[in-house]
Structures are given as C-alpha cells and as structure tokens.
PDB file with SEQRES, HELIX, SHEET and CRYST1 records, atoms N, CA, C and O in Angstrom:
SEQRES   1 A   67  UNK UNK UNK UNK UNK UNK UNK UNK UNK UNK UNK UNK UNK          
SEQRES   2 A   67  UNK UNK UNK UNK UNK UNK UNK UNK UNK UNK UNK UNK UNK          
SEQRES   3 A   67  UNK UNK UNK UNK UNK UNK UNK UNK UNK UNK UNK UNK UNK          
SEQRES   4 A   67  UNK UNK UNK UNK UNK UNK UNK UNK UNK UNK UNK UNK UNK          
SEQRES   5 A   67  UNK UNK UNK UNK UNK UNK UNK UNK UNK UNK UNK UNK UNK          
SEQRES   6 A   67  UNK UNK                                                      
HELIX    1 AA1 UNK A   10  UNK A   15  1                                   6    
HELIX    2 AA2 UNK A   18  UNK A   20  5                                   3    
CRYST1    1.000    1.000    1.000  90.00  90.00  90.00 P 1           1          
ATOM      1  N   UNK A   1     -40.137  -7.087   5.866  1.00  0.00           N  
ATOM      2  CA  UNK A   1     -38.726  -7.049   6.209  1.00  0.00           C  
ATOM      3  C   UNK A   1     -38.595  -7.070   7.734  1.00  0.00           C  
ATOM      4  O   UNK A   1     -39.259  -6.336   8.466  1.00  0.00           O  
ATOM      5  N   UNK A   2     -37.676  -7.981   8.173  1.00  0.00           N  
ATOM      6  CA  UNK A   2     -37.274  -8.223   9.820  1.00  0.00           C  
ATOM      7  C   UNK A   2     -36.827  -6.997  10.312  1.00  0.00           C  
ATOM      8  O   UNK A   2     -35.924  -6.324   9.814  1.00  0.00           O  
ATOM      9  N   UNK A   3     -37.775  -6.602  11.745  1.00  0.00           N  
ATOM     10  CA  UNK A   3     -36.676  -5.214  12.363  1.00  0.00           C  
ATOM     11  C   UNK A   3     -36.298  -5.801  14.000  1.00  0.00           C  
ATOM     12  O   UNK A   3     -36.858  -6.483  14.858  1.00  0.00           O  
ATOM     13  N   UNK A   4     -35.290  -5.239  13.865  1.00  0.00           N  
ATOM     14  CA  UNK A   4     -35.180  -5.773  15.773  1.00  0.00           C  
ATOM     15  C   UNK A   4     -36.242  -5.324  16.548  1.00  0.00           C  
ATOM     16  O   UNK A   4     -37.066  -4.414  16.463  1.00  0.00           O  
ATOM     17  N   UNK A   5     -35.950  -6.362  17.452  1.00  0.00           N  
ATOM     18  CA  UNK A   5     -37.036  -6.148  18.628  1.00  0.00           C  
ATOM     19  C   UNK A   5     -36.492  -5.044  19.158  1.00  0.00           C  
ATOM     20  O   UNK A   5     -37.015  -3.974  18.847  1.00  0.00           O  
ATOM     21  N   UNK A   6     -35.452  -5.039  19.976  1.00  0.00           N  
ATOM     22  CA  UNK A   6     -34.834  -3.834  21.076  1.00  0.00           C  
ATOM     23  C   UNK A   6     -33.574  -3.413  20.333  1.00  0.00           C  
ATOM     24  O   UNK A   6     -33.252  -4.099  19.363  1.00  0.00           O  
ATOM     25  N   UNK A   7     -32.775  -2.300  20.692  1.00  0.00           N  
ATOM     26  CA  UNK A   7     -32.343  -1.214  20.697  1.00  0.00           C  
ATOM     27  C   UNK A   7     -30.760  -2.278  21.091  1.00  0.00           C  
ATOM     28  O   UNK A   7     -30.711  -2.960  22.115  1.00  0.00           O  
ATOM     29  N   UNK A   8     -29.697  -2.226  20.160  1.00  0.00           N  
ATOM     30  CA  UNK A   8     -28.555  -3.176  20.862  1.00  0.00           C  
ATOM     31  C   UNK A   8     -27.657  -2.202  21.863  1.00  0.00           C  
ATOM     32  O   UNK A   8     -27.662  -1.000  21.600  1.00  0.00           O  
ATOM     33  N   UNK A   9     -27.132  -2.520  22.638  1.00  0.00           N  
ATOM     34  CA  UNK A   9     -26.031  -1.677  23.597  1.00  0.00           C  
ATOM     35  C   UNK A   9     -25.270  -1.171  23.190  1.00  0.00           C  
ATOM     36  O   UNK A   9     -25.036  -1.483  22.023  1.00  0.00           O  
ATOM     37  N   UNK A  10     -24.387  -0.099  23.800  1.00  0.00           N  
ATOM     38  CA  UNK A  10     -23.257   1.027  23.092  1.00  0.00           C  
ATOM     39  C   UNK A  10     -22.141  -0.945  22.981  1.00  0.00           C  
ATOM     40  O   UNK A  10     -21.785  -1.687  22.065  1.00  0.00           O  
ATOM     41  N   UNK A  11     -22.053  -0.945  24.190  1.00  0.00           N  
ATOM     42  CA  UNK A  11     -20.907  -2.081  24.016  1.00  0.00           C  
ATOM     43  C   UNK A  11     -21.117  -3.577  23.585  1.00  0.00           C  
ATOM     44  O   UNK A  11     -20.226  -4.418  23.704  1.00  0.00           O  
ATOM     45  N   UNK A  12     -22.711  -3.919  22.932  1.00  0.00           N  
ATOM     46  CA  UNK A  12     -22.375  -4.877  22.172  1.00  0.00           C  
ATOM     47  C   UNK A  12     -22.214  -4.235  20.641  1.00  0.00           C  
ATOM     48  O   UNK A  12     -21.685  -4.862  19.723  1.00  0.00           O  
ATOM     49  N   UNK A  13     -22.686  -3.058  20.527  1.00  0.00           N  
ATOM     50  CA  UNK A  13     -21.994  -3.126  19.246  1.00  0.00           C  
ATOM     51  C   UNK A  13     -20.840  -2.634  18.923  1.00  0.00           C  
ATOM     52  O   UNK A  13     -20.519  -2.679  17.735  1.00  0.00           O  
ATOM     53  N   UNK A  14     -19.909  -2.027  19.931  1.00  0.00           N  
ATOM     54  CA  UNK A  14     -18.436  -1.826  19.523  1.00  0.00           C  
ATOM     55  C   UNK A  14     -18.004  -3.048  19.753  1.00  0.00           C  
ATOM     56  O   UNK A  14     -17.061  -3.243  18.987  1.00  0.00           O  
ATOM     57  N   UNK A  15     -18.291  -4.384  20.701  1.00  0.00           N  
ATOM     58  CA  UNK A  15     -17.628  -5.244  20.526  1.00  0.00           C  
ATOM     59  C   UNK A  15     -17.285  -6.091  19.091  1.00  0.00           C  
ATOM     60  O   UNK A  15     -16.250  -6.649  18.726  1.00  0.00           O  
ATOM     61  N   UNK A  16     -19.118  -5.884  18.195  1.00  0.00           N  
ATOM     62  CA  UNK A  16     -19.253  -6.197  17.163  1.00  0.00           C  
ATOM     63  C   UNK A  16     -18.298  -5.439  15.895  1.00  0.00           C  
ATOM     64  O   UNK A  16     -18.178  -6.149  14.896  1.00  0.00           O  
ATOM     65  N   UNK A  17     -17.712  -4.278  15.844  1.00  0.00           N  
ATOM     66  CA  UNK A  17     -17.289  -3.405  15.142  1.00  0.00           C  
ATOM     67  C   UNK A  17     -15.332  -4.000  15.848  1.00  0.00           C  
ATOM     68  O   UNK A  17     -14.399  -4.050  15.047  1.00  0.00           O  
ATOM     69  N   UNK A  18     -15.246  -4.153  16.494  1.00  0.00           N  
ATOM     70  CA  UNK A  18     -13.782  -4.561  17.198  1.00  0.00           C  
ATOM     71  C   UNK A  18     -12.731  -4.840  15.909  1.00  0.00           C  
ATOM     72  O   UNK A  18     -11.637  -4.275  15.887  1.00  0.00           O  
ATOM     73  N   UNK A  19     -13.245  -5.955  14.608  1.00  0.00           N  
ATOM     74  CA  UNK A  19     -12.716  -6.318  13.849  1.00  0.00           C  
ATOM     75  C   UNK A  19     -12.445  -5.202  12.770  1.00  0.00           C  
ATOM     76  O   UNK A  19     -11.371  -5.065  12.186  1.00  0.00           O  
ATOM     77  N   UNK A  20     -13.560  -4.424  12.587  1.00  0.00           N  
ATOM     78  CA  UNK A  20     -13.513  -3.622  11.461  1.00  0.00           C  
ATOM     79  C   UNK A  20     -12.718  -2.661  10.724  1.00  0.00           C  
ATOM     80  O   UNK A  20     -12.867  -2.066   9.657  1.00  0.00           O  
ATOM     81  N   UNK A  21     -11.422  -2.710  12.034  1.00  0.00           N  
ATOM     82  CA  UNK A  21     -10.129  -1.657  12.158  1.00  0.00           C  
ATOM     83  C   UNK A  21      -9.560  -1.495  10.456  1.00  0.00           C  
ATOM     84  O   UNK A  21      -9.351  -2.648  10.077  1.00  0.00           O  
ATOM     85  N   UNK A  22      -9.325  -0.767   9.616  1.00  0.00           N  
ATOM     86  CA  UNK A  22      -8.364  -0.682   8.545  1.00  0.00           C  
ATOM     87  C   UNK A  22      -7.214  -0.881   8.918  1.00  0.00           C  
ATOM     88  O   UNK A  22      -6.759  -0.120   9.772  1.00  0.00           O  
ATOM     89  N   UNK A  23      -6.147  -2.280   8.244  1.00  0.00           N  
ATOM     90  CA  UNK A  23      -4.912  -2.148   8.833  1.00  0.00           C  
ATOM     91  C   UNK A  23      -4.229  -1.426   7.852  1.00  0.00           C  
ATOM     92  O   UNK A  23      -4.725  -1.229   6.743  1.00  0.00           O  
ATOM     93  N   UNK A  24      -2.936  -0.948   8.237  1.00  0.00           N  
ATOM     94  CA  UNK A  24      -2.044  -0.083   7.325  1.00  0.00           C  
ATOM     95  C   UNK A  24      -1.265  -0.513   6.498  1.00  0.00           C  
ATOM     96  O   UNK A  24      -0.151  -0.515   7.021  1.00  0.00           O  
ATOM     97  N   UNK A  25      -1.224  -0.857   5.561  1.00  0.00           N  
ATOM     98  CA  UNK A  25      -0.558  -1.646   4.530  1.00  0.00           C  
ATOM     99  C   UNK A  25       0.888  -2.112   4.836  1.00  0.00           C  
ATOM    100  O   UNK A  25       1.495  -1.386   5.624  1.00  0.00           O  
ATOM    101  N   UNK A  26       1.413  -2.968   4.454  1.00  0.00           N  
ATOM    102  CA  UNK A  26       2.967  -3.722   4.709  1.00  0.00           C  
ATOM    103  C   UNK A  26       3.651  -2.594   3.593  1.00  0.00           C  
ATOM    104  O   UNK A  26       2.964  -2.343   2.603  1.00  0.00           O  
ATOM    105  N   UNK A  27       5.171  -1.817   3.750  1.00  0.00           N  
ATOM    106  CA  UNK A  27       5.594  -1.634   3.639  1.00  0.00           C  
ATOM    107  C   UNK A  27       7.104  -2.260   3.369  1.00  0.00           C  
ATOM    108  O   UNK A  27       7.503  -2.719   4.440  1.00  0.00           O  
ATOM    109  N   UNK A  28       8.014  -2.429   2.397  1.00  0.00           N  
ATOM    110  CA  UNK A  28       9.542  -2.751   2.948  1.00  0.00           C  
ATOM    111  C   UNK A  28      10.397  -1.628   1.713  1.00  0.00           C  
ATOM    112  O   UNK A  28       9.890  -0.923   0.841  1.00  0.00           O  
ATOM    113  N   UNK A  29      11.836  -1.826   2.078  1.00  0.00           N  
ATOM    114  CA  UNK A  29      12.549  -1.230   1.319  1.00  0.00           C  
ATOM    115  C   UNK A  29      13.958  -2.241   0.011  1.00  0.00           C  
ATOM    116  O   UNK A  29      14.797  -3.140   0.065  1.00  0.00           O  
ATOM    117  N   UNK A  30      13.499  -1.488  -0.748  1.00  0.00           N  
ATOM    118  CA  UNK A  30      14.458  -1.889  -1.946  1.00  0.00           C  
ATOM    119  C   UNK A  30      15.857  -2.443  -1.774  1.00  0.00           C  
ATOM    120  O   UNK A  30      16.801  -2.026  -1.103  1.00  0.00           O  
ATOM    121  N   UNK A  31      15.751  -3.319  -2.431  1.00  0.00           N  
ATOM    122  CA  UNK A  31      17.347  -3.887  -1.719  1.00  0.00           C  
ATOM    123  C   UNK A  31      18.419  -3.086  -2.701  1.00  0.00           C  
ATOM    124  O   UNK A  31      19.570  -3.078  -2.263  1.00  0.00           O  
ATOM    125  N   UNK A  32      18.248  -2.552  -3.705  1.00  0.00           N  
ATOM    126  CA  UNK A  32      19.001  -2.058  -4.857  1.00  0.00           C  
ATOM    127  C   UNK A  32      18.774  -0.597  -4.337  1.00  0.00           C  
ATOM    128  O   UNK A  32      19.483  -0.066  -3.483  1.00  0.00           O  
ATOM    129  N   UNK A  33      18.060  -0.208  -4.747  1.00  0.00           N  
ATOM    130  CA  UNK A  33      17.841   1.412  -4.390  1.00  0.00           C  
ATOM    131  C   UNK A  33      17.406   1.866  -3.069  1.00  0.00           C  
ATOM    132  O   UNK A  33      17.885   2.988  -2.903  1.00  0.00           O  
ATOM    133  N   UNK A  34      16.742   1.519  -2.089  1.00  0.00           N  
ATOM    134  CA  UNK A  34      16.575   1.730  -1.124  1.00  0.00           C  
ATOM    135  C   UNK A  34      15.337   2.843  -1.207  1.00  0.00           C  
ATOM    136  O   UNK A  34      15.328   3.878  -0.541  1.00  0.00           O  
ATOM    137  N   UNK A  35      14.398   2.487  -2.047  1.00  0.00           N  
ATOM    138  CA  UNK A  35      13.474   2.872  -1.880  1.00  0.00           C  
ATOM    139  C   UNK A  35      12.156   2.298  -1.343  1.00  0.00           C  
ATOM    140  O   UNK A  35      12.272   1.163  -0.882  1.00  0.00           O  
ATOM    141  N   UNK A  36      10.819   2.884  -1.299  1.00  0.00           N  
ATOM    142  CA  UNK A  36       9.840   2.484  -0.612  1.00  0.00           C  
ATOM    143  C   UNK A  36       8.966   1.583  -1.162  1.00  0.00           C  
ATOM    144  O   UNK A  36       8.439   2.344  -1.973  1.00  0.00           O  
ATOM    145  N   UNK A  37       8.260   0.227  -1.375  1.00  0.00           N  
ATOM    146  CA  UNK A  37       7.918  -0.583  -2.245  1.00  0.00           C  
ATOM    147  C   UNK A  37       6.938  -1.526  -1.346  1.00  0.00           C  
ATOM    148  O   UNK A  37       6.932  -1.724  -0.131  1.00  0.00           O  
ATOM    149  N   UNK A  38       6.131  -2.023  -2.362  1.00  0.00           N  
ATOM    150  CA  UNK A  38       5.367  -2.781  -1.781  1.00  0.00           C  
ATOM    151  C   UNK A  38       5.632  -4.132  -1.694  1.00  0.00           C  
ATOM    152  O   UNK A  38       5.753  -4.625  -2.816  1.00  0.00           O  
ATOM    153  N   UNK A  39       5.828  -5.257  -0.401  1.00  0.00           N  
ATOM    154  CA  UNK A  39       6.718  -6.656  -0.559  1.00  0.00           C  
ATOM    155  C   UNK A  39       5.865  -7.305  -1.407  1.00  0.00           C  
ATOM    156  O   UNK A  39       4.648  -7.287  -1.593  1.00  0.00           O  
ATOM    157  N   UNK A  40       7.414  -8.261  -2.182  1.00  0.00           N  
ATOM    158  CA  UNK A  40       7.022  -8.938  -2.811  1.00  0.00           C  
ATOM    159  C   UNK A  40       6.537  -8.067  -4.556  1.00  0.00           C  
ATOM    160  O   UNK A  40       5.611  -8.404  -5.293  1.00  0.00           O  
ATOM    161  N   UNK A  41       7.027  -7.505  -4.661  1.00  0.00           N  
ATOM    162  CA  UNK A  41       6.455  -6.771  -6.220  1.00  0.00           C  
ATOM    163  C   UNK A  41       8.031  -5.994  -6.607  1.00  0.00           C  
ATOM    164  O   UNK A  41       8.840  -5.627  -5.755  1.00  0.00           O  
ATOM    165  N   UNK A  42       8.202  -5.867  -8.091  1.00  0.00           N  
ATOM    166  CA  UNK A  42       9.217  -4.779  -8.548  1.00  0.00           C  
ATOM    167  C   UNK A  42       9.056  -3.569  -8.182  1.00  0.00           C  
ATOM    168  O   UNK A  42       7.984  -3.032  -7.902  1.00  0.00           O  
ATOM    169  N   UNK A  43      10.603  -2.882  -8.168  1.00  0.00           N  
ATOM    170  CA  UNK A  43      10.422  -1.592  -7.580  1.00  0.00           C  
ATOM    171  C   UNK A  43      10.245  -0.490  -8.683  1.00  0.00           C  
ATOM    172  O   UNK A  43      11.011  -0.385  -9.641  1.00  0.00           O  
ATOM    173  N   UNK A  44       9.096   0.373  -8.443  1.00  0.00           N  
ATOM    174  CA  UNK A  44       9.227   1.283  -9.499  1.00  0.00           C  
ATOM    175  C   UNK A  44      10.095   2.013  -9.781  1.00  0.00           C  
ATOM    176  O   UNK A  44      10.119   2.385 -10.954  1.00  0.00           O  
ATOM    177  N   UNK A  45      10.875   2.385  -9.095  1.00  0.00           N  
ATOM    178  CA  UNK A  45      12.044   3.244  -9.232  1.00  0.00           C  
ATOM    179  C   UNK A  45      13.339   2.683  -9.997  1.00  0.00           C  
ATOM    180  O   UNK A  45      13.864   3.404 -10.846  1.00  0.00           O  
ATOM    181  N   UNK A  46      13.775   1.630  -9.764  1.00  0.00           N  
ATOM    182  CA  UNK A  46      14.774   0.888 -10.617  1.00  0.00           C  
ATOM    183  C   UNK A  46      14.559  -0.258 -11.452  1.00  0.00           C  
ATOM    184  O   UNK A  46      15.482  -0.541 -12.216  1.00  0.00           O  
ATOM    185  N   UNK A  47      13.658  -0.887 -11.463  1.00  0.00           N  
ATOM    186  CA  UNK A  47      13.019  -2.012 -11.870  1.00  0.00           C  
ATOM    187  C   UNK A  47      13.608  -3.507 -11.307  1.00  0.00           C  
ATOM    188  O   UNK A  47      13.590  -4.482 -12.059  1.00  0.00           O  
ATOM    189  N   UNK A  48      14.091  -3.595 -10.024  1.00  0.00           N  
ATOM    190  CA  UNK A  48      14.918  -4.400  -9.683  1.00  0.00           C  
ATOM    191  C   UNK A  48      13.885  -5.360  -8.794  1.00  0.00           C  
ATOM    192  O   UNK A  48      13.007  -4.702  -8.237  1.00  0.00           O  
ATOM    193  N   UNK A  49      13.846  -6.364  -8.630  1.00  0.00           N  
ATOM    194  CA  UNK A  49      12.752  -7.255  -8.003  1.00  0.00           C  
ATOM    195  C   UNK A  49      14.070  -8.394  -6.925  1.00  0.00           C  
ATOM    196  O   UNK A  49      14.319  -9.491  -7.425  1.00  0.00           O  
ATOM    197  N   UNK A  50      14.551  -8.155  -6.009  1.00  0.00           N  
ATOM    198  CA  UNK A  50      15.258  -9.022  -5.496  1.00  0.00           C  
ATOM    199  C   UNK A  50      17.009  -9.198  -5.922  1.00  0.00           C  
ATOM    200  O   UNK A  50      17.793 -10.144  -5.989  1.00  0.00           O  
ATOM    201  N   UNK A  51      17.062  -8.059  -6.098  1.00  0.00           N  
ATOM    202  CA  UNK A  51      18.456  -7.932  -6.947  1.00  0.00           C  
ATOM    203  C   UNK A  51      18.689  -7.760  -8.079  1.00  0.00           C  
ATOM    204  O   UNK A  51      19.489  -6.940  -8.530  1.00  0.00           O  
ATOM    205  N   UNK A  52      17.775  -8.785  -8.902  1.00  0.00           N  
ATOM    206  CA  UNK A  52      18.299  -9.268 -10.457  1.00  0.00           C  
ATOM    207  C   UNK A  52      16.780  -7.869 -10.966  1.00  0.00           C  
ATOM    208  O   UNK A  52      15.688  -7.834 -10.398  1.00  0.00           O  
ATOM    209  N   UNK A  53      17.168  -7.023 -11.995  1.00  0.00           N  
ATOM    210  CA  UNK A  53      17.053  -6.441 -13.214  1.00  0.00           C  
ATOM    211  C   UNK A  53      15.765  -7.537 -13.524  1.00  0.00           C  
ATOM    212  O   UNK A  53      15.823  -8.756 -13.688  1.00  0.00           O  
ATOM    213  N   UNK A  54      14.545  -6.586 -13.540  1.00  0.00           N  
ATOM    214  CA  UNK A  54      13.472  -7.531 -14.301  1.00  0.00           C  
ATOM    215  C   UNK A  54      12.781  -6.450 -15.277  1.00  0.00           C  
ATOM    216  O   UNK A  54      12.534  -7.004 -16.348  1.00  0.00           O  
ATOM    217  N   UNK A  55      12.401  -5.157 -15.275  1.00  0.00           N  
ATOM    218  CA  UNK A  55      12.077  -4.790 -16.035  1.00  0.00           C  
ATOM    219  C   UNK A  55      13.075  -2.881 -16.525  1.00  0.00           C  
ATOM    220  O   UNK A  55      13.167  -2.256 -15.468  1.00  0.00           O  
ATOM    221  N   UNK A  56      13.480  -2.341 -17.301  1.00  0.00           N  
ATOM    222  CA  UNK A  56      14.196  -1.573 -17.458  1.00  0.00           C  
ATOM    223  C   UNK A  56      13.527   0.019 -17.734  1.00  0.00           C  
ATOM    224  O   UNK A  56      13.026   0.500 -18.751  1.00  0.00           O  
ATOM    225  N   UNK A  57      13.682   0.410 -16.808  1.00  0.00           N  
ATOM    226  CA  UNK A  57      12.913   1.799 -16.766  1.00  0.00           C  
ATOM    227  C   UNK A  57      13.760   2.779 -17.394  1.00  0.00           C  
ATOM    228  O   UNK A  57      14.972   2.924 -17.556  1.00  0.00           O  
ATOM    229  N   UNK A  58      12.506   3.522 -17.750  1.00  0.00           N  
ATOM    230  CA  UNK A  58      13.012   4.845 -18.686  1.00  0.00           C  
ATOM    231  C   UNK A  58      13.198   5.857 -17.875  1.00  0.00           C  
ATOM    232  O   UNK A  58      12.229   6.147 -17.173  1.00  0.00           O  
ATOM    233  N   UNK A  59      14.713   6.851 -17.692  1.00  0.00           N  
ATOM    234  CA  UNK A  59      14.628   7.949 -17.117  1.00  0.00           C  
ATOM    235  C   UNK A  59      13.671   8.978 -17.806  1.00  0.00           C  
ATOM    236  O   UNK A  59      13.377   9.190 -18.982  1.00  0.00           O  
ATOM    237  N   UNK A  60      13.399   9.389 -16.926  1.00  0.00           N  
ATOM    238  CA  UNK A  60      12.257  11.112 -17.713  1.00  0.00           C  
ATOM    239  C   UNK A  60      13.573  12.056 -17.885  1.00  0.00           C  
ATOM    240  O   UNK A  60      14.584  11.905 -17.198  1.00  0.00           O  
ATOM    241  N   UNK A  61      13.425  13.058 -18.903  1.00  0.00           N  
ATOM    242  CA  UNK A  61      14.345  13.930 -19.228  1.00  0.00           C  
ATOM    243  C   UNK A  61      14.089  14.894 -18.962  1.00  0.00           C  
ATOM    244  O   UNK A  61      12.975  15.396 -19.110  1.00  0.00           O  
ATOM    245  N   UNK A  62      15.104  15.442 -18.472  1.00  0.00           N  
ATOM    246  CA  UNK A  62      14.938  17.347 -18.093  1.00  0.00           C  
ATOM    247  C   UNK A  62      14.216  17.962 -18.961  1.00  0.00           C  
ATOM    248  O   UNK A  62      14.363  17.617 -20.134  1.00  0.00           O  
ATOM    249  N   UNK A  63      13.082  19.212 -18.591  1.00  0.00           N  
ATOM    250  CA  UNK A  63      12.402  19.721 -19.712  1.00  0.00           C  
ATOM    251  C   UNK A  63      13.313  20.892 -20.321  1.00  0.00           C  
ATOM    252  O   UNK A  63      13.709  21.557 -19.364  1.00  0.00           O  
ATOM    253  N   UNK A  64      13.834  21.443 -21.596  1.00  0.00           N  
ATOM    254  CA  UNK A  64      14.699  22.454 -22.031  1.00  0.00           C  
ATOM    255  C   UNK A  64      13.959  23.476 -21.668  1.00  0.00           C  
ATOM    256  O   UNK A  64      12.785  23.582 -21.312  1.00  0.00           O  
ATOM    257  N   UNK A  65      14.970  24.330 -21.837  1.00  0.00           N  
ATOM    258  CA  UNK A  65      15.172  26.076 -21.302  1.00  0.00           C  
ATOM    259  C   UNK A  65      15.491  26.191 -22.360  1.00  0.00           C  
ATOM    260  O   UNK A  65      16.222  25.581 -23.140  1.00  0.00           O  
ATOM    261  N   UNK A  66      14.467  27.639 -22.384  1.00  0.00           N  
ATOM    262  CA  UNK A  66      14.226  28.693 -23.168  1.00  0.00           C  
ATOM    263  C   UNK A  66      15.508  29.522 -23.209  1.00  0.00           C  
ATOM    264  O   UNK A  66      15.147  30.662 -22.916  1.00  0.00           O  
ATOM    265  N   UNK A  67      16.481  29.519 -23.370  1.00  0.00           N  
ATOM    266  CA  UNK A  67      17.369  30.405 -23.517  1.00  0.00           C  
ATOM    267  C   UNK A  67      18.285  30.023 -24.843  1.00  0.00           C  
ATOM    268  O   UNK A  67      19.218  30.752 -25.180  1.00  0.00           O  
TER     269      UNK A  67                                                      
END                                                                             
C-alpha cells in the first residue's frame, strides 16, 4: 500500500478541506399557513403545495380528561 513521502503543510491541507463546509439547508415559508417547509415539497402542516390543497391532513384530537 502507497504512503506519502513527506508530511503535507497545515495550509495545503486546509486549502484541500476549503470545500468540505456543510451548507445549511434552504429553507422557505408556506404561502397558506405560513409555516416553515422545505422548497418545493407540501407543507406538513396544511397539506397545501403552492396554494391548491394536495393532500388533506388529519387534525390530532385533544386527549380527554378524567373528570
């Protein structure tokens, strides 16, 4: 198995690493609800994709009290 000859520099290898940044994901907001969503996809919260109603979500129901 190949090993390097010499030892690489602090700054050729951060130059090499330069790209490796994690970018932070695209974000936008709901045109119906004004919630937080990922572009380009339905919103989980209302099911609204660009205005028009594409898939119809179920509210969750209050859990009953014991009284």
């Amino acid at each position: 198995m190949p090993l390097p000859k010499r030892r690489h520099s602090n700054a050729r290898t951060r130059i090499r690493r330069a790209h490796d940044a994690l970018t932070v994901p695209g974000y936008t907001h709901c045109s119906h609800c004004d919630a937080v969503i990922r572009p380009h996809s339905i919103c989980d919260v209302c099911g609204h994709y660009k205005d028009k109603l594409m898939i119809k979500i179920k509210e969750k129901k209050a859990p009953k009290s014991k009284s």
